[in-house]
C-alpha positions in Angstrom: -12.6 -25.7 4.3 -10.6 -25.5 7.4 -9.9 -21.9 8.9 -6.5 -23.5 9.5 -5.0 -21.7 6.3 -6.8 -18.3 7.7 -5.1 -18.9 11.3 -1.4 -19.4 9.8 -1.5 -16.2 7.8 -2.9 -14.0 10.7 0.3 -15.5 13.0 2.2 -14.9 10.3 1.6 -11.1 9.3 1.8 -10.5 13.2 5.0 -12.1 13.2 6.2 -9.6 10.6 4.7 -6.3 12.0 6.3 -7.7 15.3 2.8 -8.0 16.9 1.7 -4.9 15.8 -2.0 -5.7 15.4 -2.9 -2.6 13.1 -0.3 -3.1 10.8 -1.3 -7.0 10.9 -4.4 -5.9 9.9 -3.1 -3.6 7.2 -1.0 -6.7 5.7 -3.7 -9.2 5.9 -5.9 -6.8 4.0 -3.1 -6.4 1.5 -2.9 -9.8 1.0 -6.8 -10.5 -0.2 -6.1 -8.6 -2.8 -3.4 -11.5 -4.0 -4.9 -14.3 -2.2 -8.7 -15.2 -2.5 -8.3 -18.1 -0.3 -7.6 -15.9 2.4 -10.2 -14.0 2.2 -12.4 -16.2 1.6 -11.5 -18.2 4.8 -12.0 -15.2 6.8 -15.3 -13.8 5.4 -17.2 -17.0 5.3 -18.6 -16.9 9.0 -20.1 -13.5 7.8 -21.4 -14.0 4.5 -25.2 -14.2 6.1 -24.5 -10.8 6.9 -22.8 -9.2 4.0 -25.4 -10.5 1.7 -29.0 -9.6 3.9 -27.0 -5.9 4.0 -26.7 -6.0 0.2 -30.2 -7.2 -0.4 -31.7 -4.8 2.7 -29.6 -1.7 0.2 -30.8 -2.6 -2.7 -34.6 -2.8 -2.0 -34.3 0.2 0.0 -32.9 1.6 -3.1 -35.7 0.2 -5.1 -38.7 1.7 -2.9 -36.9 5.0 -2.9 -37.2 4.6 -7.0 -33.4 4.9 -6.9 -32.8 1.6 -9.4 -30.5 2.4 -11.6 -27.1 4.1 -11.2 -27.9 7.3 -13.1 -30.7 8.1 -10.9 -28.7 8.2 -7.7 -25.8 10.0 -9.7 -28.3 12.6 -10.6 -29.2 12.8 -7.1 -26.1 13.5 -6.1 -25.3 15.9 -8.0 -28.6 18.1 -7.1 -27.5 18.4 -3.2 -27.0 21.8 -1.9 -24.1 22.9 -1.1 -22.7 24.4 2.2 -21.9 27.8 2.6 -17.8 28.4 3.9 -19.2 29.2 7.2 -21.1 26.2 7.8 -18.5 23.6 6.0 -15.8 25.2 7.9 -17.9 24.3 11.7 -16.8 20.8 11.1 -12.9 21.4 10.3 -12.5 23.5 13.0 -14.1 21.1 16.0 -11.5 18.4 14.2 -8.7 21.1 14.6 -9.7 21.7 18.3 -9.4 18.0 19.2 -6.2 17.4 17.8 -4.4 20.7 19.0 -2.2 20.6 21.8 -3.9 22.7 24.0 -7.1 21.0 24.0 -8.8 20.8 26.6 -9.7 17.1 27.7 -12.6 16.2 29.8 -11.5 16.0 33.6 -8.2 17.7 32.8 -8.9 21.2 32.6 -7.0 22.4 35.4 -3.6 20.7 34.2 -0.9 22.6 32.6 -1.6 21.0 29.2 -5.0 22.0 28.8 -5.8 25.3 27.1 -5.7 28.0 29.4 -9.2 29.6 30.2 -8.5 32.7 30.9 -9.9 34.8 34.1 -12.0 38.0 32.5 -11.0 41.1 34.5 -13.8 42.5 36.3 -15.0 46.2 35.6 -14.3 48.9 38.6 -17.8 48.8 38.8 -18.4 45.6 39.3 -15.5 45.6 42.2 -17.4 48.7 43.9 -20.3 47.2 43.9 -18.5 44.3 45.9 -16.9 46.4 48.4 -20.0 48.2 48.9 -22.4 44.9 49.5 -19.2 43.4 52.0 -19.4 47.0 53.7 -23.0 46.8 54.5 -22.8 43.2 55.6 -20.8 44.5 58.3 -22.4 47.2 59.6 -26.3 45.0 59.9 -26.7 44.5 63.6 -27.3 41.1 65.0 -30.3 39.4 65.9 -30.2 37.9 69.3 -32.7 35.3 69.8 
């Protein structure tokens, strides 16, 4: 089987996204569904592959003692559950990468990065400042 059939369909789905490649992709998935030369054509180089992964799965599964299906369903349903806290960690580093004023690496001085804020110092702290600065002045110098 020639992959000629395989190489006309790809042109042709990027002719009708108008060389959008991911919604080439999109369509030639689509079409597998309808045409099993297709797919066939185009998953043939990689069969070795698909089935040593299917084999590799399934005696993993079979020296974990996880043969049948109701056995891993069980398993399934056994795992803990996260607390709110701890499911929520993962939501909100997602929200903090698509928010507008994230800050990206190497960008954090631009304007569209979020702003980080200078913490006020305490009157103390400023004292003690002015006080070190004052007595840096007044040490005499060394002549050598």
């Amino acid at each position: 089987m020639s992959r000629d059939y395989a190489d006309k369909k790809v042109s042709e789905a990027l002719r009708l996204s108008g060389g959008n490649a991911a919604k080439a992709k999109r369509q030639i998935q689509a079409w597998f569904f309808e045409d099993p030369k297709l797919l066939l054509e185009l998953t043939r180089p990689h069969w070795n592959g698909i089935v040593a992964y299917a084999v590799d799965r399934a005696e993993q599964r079979a020296l974990r003692g996880e043969d049948d299906a109701e056995r891993r369903e069980e398993k399934r349903a056994k795992k803990p559950t996260l607390s709110s806290k701890e499911s929520s960690i993962g939501k909100e580093m997602l929200r903090s990468f698509v928010s507008e004023n994230a800050a990206q690496f190497g960008h954090e001085i631009s304007r569209s990065a979020a702003p980080t804020g200078r913490k006020v110092a305490s009157q103390t702290h400023v004292d003690a400042i002015h006080l070190m600065a004052a007595k840096s002045k007044q040490k005499p110098k060394k002549d050598r």
